[in-house]
C-alpha positions as CSV (number, residue, x, y, z in Angstrom):
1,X,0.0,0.0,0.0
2,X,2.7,2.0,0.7
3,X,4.0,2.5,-3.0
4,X,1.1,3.6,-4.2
5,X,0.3,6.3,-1.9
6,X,4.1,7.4,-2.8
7,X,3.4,6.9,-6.3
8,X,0.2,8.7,-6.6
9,X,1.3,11.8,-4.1
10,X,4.7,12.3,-6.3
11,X,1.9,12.2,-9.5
12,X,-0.3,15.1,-8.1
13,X,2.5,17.4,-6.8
14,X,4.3,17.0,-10.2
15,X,0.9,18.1,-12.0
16,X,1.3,21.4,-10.2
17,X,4.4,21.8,-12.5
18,X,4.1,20.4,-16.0
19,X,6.8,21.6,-17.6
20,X,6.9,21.6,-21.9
21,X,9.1,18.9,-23.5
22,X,9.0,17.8,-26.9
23,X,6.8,15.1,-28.2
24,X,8.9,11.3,-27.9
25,X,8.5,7.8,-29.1
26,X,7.6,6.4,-25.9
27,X,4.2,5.2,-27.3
28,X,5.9,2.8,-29.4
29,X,6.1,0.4,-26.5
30,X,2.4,-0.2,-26.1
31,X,1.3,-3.6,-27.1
32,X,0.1,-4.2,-30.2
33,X,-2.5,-6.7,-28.9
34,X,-3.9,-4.6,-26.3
35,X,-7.6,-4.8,-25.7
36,X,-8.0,-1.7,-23.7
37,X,-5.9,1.4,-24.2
38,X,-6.8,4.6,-21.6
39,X,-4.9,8.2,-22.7
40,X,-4.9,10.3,-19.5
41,X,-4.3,14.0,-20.2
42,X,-2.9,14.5,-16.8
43,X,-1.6,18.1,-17.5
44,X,-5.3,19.3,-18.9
45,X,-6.8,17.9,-15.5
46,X,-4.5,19.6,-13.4
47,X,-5.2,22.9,-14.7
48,X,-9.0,22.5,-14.4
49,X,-8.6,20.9,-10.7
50,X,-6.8,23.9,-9.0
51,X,-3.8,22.3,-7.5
52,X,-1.6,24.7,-7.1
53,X,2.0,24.9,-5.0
54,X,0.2,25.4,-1.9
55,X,-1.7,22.2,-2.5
56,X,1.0,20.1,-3.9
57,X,3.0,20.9,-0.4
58,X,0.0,19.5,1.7
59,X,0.8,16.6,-0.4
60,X,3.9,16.3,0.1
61,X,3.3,16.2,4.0
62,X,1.3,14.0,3.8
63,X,3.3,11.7,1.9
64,X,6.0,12.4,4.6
65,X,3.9,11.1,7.0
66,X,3.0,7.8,5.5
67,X,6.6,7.0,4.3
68,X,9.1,7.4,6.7
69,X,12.4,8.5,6.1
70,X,11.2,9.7,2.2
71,X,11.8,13.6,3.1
72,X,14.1,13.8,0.9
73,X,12.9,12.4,-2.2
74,X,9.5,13.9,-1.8
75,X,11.1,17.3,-1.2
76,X,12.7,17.1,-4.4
77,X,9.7,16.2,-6.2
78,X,7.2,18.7,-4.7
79,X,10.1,21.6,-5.3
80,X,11.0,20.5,-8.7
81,X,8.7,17.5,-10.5
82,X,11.5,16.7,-13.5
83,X,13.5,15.2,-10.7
84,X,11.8,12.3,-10.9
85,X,12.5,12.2,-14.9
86,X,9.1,11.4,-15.9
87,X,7.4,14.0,-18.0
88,X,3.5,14.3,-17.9
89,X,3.1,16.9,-20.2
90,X,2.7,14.5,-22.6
91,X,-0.5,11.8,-22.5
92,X,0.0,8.8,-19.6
93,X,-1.2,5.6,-21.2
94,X,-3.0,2.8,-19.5
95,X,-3.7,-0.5,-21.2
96,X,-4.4,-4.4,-20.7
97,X,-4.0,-7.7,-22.9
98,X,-7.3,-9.7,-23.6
99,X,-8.7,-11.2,-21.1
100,X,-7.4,-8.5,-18.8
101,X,-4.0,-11.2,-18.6
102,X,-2.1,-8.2,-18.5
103,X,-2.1,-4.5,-17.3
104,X,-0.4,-1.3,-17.3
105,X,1.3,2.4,-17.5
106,X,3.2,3.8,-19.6
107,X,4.5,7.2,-19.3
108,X,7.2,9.1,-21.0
109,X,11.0,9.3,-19.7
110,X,12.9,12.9,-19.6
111,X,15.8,12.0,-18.0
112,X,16.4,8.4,-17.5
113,X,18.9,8.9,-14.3
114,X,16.5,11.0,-12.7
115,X,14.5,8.2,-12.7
116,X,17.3,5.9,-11.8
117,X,17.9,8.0,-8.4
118,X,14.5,7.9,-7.9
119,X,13.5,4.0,-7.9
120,X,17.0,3.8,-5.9
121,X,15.7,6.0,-3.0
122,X,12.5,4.0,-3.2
123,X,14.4,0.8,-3.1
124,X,16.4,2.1,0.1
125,X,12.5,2.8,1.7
126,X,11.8,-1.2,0.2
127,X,9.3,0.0,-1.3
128,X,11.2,-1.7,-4.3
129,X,14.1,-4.3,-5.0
130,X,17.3,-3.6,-6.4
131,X,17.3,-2.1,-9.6
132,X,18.5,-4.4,-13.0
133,X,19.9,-3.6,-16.1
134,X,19.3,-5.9,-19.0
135,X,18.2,-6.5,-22.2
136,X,18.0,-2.5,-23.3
137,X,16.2,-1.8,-20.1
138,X,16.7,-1.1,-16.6
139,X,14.0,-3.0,-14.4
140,X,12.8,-3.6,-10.7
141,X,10.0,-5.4,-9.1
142,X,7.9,-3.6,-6.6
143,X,5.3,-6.3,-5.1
144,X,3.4,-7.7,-7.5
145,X,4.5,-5.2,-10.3
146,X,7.7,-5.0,-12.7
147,X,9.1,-1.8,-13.2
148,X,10.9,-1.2,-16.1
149,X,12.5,2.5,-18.0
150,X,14.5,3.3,-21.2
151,X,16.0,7.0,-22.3
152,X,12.2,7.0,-24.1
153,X,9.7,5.2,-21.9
154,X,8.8,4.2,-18.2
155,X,6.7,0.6,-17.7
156,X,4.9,-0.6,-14.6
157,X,2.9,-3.4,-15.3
158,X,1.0,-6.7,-13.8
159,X,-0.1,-10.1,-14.6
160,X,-3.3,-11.3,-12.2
161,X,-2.6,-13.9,-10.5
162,X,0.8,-14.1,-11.0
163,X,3.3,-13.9,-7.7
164,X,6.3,-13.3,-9.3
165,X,7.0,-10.2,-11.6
166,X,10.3,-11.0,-12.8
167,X,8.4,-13.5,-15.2
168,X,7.2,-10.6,-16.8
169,X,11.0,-9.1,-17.7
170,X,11.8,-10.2,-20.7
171,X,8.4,-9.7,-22.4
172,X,8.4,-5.9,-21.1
173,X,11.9,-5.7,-22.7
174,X,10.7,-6.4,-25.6
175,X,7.9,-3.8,-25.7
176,X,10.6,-1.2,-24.4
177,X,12.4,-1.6,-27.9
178,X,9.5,-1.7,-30.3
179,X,10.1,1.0,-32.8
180,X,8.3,3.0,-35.2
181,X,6.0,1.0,-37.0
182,X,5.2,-1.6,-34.1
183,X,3.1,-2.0,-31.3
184,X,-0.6,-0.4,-30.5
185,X,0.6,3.1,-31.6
186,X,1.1,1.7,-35.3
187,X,-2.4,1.2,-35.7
188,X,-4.8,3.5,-37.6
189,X,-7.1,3.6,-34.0
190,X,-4.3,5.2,-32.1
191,X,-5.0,8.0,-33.6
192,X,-8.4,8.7,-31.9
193,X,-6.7,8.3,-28.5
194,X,-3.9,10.2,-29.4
195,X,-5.8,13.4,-30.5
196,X,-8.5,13.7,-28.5
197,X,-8.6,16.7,-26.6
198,X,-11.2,15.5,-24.3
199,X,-9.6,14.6,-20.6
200,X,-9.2,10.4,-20.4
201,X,-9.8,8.9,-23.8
202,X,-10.4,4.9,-24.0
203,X,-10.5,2.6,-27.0
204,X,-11.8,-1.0,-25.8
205,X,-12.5,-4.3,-28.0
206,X,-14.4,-6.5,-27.1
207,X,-11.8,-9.4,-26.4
208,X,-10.9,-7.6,-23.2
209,X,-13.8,-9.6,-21.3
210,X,-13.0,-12.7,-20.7
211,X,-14.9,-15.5,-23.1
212,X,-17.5,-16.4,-20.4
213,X,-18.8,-13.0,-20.2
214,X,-18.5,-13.0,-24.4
215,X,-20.5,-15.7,-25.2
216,X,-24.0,-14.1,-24.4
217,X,-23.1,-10.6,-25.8
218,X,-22.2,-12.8,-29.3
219,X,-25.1,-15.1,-29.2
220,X,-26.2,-15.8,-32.8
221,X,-22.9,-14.4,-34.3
222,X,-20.8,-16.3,-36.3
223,X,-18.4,-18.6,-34.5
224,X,-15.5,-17.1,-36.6
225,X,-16.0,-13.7,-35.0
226,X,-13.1,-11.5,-34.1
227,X,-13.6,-9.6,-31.0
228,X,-11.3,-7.2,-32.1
229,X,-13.2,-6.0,-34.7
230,X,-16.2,-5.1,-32.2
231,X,-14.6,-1.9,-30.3
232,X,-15.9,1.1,-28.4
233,X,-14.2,4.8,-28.4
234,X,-15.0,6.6,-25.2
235,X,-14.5,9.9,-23.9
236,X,-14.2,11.6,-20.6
237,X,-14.5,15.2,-19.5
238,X,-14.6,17.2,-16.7
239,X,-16.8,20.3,-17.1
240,X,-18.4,23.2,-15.1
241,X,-20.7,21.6,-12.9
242,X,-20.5,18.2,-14.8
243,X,-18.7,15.0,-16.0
244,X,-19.2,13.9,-19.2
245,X,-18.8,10.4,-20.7
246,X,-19.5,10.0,-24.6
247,X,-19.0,6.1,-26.2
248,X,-19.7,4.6,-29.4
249,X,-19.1,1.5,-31.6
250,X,-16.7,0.6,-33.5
251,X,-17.3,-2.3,-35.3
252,X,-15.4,-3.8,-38.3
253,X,-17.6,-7.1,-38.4
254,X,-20.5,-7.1,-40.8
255,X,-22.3,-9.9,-38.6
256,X,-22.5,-7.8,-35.8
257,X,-22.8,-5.0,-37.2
258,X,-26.0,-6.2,-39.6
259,X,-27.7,-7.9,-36.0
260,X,-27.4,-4.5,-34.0
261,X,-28.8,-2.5,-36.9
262,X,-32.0,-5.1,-36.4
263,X,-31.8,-4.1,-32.4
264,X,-31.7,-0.4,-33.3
265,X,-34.6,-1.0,-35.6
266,X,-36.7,-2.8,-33.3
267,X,-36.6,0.0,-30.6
268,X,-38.8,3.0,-31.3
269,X,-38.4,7.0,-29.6
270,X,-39.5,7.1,-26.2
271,X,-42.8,9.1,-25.6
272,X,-41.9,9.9,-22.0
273,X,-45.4,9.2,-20.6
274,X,-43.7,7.1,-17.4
275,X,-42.2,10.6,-16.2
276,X,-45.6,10.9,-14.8
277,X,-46.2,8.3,-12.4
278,X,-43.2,8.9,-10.5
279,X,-42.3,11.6,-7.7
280,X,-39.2,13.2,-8.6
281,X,-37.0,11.7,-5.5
282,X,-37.3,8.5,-7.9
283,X,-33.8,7.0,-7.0
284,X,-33.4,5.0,-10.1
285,X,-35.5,5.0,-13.2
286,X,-35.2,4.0,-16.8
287,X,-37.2,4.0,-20.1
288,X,-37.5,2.7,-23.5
289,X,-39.3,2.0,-26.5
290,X,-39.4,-1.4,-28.3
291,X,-41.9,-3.1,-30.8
292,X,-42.0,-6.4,-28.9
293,X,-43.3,-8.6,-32.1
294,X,-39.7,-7.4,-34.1
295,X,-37.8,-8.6,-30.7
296,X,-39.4,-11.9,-30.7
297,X,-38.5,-12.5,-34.3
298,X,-34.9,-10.9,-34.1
299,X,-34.5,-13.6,-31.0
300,X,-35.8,-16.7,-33.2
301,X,-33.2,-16.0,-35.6
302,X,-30.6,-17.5,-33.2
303,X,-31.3,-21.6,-33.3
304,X,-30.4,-21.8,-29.4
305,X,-32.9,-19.1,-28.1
306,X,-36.0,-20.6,-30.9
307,X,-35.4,-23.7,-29.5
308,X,-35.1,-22.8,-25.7
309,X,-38.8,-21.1,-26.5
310,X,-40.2,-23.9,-28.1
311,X,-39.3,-26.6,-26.0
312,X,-39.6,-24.9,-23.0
313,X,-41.1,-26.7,-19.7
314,X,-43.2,-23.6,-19.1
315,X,-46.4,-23.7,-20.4
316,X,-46.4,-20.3,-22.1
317,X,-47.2,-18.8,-25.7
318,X,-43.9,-16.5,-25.9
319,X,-45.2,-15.0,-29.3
320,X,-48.3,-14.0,-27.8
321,X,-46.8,-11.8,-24.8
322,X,-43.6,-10.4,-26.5
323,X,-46.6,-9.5,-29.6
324,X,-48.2,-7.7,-26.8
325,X,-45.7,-5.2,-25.7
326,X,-45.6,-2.2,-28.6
327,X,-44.3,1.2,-26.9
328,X,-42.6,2.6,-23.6
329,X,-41.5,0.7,-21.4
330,X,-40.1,1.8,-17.7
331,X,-38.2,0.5,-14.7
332,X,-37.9,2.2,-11.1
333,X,-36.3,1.7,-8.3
334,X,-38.1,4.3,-5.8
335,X,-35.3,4.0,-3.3
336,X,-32.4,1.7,-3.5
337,X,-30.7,3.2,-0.6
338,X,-33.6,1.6,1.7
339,X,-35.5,-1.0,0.1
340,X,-35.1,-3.6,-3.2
341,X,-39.0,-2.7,-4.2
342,X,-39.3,-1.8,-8.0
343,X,-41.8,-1.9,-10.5
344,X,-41.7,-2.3,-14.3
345,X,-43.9,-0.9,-17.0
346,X,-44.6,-1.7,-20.8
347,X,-47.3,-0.7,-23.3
348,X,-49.2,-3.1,-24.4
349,X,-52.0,-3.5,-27.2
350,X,-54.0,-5.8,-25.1
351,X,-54.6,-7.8,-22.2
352,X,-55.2,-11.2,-24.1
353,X,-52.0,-12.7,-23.2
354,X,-52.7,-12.6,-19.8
355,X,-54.9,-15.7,-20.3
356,X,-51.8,-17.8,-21.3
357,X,-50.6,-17.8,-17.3
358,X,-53.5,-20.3,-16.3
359,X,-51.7,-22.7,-18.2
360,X,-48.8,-22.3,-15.4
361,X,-51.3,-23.1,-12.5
362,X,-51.0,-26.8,-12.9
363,X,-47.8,-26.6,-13.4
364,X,-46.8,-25.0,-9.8
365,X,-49.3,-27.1,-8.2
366,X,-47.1,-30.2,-8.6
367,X,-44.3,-28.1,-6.1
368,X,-46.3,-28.8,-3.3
369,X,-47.5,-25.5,-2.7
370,X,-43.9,-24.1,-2.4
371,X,-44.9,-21.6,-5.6
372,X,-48.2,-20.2,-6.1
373,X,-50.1,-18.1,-8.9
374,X,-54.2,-17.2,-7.8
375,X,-56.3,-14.1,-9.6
376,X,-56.4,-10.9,-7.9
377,X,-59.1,-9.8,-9.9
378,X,-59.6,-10.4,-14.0
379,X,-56.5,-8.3,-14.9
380,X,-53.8,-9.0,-11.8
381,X,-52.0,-12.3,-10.8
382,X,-49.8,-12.8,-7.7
383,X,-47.0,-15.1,-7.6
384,X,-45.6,-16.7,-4.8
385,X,-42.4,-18.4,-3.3
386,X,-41.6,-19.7,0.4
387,X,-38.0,-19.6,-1.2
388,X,-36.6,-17.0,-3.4
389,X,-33.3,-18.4,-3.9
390,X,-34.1,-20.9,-6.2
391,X,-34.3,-18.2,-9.0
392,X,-31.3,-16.4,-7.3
393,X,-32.8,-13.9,-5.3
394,X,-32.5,-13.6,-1.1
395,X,-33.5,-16.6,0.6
396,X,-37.1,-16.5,2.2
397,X,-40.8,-15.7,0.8
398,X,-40.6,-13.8,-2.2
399,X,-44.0,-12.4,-4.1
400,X,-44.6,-10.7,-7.2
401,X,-47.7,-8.9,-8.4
402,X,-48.1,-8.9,-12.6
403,X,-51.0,-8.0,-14.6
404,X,-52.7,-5.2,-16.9
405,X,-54.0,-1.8,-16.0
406,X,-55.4,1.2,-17.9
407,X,-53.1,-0.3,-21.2
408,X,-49.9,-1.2,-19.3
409,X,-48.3,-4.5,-18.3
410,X,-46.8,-4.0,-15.1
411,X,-44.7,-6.7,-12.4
412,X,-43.6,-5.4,-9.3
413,X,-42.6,-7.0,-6.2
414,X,-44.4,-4.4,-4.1
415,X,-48.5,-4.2,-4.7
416,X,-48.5,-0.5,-3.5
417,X,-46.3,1.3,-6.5
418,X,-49.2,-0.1,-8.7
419,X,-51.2,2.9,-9.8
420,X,-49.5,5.4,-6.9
421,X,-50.4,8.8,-7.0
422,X,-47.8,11.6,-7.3
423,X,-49.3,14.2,-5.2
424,X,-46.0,17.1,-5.8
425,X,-43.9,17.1,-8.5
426,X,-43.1,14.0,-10.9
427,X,-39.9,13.2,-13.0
428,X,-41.1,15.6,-15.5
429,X,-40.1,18.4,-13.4
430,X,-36.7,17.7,-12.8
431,X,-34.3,19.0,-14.6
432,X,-33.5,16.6,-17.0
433,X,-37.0,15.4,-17.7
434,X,-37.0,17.4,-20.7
435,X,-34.6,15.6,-22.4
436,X,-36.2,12.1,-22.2
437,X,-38.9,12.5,-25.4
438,X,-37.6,11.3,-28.8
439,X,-34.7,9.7,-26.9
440,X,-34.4,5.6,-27.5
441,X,-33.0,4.9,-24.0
442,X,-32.8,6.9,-20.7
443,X,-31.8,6.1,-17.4
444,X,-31.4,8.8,-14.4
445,X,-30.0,8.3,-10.9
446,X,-31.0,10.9,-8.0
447,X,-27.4,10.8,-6.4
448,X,-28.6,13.5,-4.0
449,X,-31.4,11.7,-3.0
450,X,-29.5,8.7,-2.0
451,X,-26.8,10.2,-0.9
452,X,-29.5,12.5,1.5
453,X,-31.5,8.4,2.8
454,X,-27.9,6.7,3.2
455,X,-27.0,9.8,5.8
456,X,-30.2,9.8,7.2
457,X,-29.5,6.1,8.6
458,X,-25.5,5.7,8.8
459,X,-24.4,9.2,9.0
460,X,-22.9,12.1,6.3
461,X,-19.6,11.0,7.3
462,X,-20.2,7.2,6.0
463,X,-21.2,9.1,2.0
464,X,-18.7,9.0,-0.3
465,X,-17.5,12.4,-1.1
466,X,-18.6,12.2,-4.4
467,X,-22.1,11.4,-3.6
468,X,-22.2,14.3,-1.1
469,X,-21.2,17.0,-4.0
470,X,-23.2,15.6,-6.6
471,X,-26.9,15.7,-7.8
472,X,-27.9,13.3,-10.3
473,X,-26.7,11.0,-12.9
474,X,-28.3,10.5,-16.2
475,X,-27.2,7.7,-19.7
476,X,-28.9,8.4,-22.6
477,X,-28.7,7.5,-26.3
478,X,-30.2,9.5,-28.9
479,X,-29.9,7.2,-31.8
480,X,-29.3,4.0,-29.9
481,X,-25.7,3.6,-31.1
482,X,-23.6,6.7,-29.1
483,X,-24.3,6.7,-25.5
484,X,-23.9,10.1,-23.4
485,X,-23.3,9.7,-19.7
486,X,-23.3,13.1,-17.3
487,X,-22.6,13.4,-13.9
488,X,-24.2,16.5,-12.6
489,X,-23.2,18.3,-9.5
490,X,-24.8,20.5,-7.1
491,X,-22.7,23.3,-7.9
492,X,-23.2,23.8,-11.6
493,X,-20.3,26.6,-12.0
494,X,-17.6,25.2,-10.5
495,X,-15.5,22.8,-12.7
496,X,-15.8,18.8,-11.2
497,X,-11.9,18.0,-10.5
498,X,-11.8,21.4,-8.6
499,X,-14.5,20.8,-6.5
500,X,-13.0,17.6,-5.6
501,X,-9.8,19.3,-4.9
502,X,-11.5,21.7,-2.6
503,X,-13.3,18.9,-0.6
């Protein structure tokens, strides 16, 4: 723990003193099969966060605290950063191999035996081992991590699971001499990262997750797929009053491409009539728009899920319900920070398919009265369990209310959000209700209010800082391809890093 308290301290006092260098080839030792590369603009960040010399010295004390008998070396830092021979004018890289097998940073080197005096004095604190010089490079290993530097680039990187880092030497040797024309930075996507003037810029594939996690995200894709041909370019920025995250796909594969164009198509623009029905405390709520017949059809075009639906133990017409559904859907979550109680909504065309659930009667007889389904009226049904973990929720009773009402499906596991009356103000009156028409997917997150119900029972002090300073969160996509992602604060003038700072 120790090394990266040093690590990150000697990082922020540096940013109050950027100084200009000239571009390098440092980049040339990222790999070229990374499946994740992150461009932090460290020097852009530090002017919009404040830090100044007054700040980085409270760093530095605090540093001195933690590592004993480091006065020196943090002195030196805080008073002049280019003693520690890394220069962050220029973009810190982050990156991982697929699979996440490997991970990590790569900055650029300004002078390599300021950074050689540096990892010495660490290594005197044993914060490190002895530095190494072979193969072209000069290397350490610091727990779990190998360090390595040139004249053009510093390394620290990480296997999971793996105990010993010296493993990892000669393969970081070999990225240290890629040249021009190799590696990640040789590729046409570098580019994107490389220019974007945004703060953090991140280009991930698809073969980052590992193929467990794959395999339902590909379902009905050719076998032959290459995950590194499905990629997403994101963005990060901190504003005034705001953080803003923009992604969108890249993808090379026509497959995958041709079977999310059918998604896109099957989703409509949201209407926005679900603002209504809830208060404007709502802690979590999301909405949508889908023609539920095209979904159906779009699913029966993959041979596992036609078959799971047609052979399926449960004695229920699939076509009928999803041909049901033609219009906005919502989920809420009233308030996640006391209760698990939602309730989801869907337009539907009728209440016909409601008739297909007495077929499931006989069915749940046979458990012996462990699961239950009995009329609540024509139009509502009310399920029953004296054990919720067998379909993975908490152990115990578990009941769910379903059925149709004034042209909406609805299921909810709590009978009194059905039909609630707002008495004050709805979702429509906040302030990015606005915004949710036309949309094809919106989701909003009342961090204040949940921040404001977690105090209320474990105290301000157990609330993230972040939560405390910010107001709400909102993901929306306007075309159902680029996703936008703010996180809005309660002071809307003040740019995010510097309010941090300030906290």
């Amino acid at each position: 723990m120790r090394k990266y308290r040093f690590l990150l301290g000697a990082v922020l006092c540096a940013l109050c003193f950027v100084s200009c260098t000239d571009s390098s080839k440092y980049v040339n030792a990222l790999p070229d099969d990374a499946a994740a590369v992150v461009a932090v603009n460290l020097e852009q960040m530090a002017a919009k966060s404040g830090v100044d010399e007054k700040t980085a010295a409270s760093f530095a004390e605090a540093l001195k605290g933690e590592i004993q008998g480091a006065d020196e070396l943090v002195d030196r830092i805080a008073k002049d950063p280019s003693e520690s021979g890394l220069d962050l004018k220029d973009k810190v890289y982050l990156f991982a191999s697929p699979s996440g097998s490997l991970a990590g940073l790569l900055a650029r080197v300004s002078d390599s035996g300021k950074v050689g005096r540096m990892l010495e004095l660490l290594k005197q604190q044993q914060v490190c081992e002895e530095p190494v010089e072979s193969d072209g490079c000069t290397w350490t290993v610091a727990g779990a991590s190998l360090v390595a530097y040139t004249d053009a680039a510093f390394l620290i990187v990480a296997e999971p699971g793996r105990s010993d880092a010296r493993t990892l030497q000669h393969r970081v040797s070999m990225l240290l001499r890629q040249g021009d024309g190799e590696g990640f930075a040789a590729g046409a996507d570098f580019g994107r990262l490389k220019d974007a003037a945004e703060d953090v810029a991140a280009l991930l594939s698809l073969d980052l997750l590992p193929r467990t996690y794959v395999a339902p995200l590909t379902m009905g894709v050719s076998a032959e797929l290459n995950l590194t041909n499905v990629k997403c370019l994101a963005t990060l920025n901190f504003e005034e009053g705001k953080a803003v995250l923009e992604a969108e796909p890249l993808i090379a594969d026509k497959l995958m491409a041709e079977m999310l164009e059918k998604q896109r198509k099957a989703s409509g623009r949201v209407e926005g009539t679900y603002l209504d029905l809830f208060p404007a405390n709502t802690g979590v709520w999301m909405t949508g728009n889908m023609d539920g017949g095209k979904i159906f059809d779009l699913l029966c075009e993959n041979p596992t899920v036609r078959q799971q639906f047609e052979s399926s133990m449960m004695p229920v017409d699939f076509k009928l319900i999803f041909n049901s559904i033609k219009g906005d859907m919502a989920l809420a979550v009233p308030n996640p920070a006391e209760s698990g109680s939602f309730i989801a909504y869907a337009d539907v065309t009728n209440r016909d398919f409601l008739q297909t659930f007495e077929d499931l009667k006989p069915l749940l007889a046979l458990t012996g009265g462990t699961m239950t389904l009995k009329n609540n009226g024509a139009d509502e049904y009310e399920f029953r369990m004296t054990d919720g973990s067998v379909i993975n929720l908490p152990p115990g009773n578990a009941s769910f209310w379903f059925g149709v009402k004034d042209g909406r499906f609805y299921l909810t596991n709590d009978r009194s959000l059905v039909g609630r009356r707002v008495p004050g103000l709805t979702l429509r009156d906040c302030k990015w209700g606005g915004r949710v028409k036309g949309k094809m997917f919106y989701l909003a997150v009342s961090v204040k209010d949940l921040a404001a119900k977690t105090a209320s029972a474990s105290g301000m002090a157990r609330v993230a800082p972040v939560l405390q300073l910010s107001d709400y969160v909102t993901v929306e996509s306007a075309d159902g391809k680029k996703v936008r992602m703010e996180w809005v604060m309660k002071d809307r003038k003040k740019n995010v890093l510097r309010q941090f700072t300030a906290f």
